[in-house]
C-alpha positions in Angstrom: -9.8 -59.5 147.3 -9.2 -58.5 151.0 -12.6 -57.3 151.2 -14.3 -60.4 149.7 -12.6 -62.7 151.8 -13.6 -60.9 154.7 -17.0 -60.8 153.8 -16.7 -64.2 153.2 -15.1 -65.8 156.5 -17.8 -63.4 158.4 -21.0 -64.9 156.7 -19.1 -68.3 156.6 -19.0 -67.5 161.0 -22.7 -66.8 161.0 -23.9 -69.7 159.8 -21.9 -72.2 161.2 -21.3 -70.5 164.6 -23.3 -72.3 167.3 -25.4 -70.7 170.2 -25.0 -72.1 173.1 -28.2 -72.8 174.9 -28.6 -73.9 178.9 -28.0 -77.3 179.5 -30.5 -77.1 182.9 -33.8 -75.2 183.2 -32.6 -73.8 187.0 -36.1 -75.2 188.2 -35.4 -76.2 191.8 -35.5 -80.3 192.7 -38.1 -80.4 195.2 -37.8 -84.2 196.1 -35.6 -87.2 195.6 -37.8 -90.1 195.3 -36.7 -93.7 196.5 -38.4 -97.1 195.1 -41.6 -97.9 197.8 -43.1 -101.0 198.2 -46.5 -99.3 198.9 -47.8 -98.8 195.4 -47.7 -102.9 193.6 -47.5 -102.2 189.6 -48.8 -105.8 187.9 -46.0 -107.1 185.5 -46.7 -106.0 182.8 -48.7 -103.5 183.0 -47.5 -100.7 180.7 -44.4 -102.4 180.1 -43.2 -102.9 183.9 -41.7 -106.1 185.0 -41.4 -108.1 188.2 -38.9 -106.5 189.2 -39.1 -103.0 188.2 -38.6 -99.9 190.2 -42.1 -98.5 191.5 -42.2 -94.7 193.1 -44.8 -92.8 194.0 -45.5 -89.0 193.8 -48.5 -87.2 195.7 -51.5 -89.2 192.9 -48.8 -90.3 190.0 -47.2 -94.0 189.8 -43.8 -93.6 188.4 -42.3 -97.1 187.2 -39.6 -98.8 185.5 -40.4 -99.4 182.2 -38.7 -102.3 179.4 -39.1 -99.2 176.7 -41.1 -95.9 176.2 -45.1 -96.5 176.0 -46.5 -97.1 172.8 -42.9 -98.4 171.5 -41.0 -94.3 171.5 -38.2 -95.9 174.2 -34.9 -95.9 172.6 -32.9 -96.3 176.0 -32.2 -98.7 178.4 -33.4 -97.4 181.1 -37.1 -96.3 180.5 -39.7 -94.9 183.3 -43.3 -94.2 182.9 -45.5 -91.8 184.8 -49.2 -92.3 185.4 -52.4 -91.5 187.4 -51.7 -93.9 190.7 -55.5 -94.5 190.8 -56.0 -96.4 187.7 -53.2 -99.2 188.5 -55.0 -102.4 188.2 -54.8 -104.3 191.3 -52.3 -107.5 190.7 -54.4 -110.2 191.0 -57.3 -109.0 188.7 -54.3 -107.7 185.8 -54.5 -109.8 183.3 -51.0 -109.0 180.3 -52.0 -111.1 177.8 -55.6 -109.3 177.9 -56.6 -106.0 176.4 -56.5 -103.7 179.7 -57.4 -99.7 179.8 -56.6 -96.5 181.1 -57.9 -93.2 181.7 -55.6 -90.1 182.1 -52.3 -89.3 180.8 -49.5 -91.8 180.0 -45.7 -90.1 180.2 -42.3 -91.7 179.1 -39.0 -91.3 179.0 -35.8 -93.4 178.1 -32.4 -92.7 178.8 -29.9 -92.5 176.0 -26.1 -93.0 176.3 -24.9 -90.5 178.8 -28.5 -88.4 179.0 -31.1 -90.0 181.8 -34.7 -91.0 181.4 -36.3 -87.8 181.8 -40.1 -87.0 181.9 -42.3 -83.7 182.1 -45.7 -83.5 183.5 -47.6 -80.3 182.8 -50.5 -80.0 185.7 -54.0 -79.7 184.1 -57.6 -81.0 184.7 -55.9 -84.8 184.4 -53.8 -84.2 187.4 -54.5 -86.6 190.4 -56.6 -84.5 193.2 -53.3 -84.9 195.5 -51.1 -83.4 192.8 -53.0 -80.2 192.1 -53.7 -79.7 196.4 -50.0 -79.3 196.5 -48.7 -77.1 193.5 -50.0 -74.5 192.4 -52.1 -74.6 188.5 -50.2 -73.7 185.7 -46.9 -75.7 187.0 -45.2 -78.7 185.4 -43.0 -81.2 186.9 -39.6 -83.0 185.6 -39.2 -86.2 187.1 -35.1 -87.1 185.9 -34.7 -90.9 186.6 -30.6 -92.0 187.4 -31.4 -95.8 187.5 -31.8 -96.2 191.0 -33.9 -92.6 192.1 -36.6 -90.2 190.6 -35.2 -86.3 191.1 -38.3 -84.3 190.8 -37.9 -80.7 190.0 -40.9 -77.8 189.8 -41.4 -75.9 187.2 -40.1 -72.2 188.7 -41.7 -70.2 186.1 -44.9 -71.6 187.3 -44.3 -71.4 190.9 -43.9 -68.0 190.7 -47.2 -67.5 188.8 
């Protein structure tokens, strides 16, 4: 009976027991980004508002978004990342038209205590400033807190 229950309890331990697995990726932040005035995102335009945070990031447009593109957002506090060179100028944007886009659209939302956090994997999409200054093969994690964009690199891929 000793045996059995023994048996038992350890099987019963292996299947419940949880792994833990790393909260972080250690990739290195690089860059905290603060909202710029230089890059105008029309309201909106992929869900942006008047007043939503705009940063900018060597090609890519990163912007405060009302939810995730294509309706994914859960969160309250949603950002999008795109290809800077396709945002429509302002006074040509037109909301309640069909508008589109070529490149790469990424989103992320925050949920309760977890922020919005987006990765961008560097390929043959990635804005000519973007792949000048990183090397191929590397991916970025922009991790918005509601009032900045911490950008961390992708160390396995800066060591390639």
């Amino acid at each position: 009976i000793v045996a059995a229950a023994a048996i038992s309890a350890a099987v019963t331990f292996a299947l419940v027991k949880i792994a833990p697995v790393a909260v972080s990726s250690g990739a290195p932040q690089i860059a905290t980004l603060e909202p710029t005035s230089a890059l105008q995102i029309p309201a909106g335009w992929m869900g942006a508002g008047p007043s939503s945070a705009v940063f900018d990031f060597y090609g890519l447009a990163l912007m405060e978004t009302t939810g995730g593109y294509g309706g994914g957002g859960i969160g309250s506090e949603c950002f999008t990342v795109a290809r800077a060179d396709q945002v429509p100028k302002a006074e040509e944007f037109d909301a309640s038209s069909s508008w589109s886009y070529d490149g790469p659209i990424y989103t992320g939302c925050a949920v309760g205590t977890f922020p919005a956090t987006v990765e961008v994997p560097f390929d043959s999409s990635a804005p000519k400033e973007l792949s000048e200054r990183f090397p191929s093969g590397t991916a970025l994690q922009f991790v918005y807190d509601g009032e900045r964009v911490g950008v961390f690199l992708d160390s396995e891929g800066a060591d390639r």
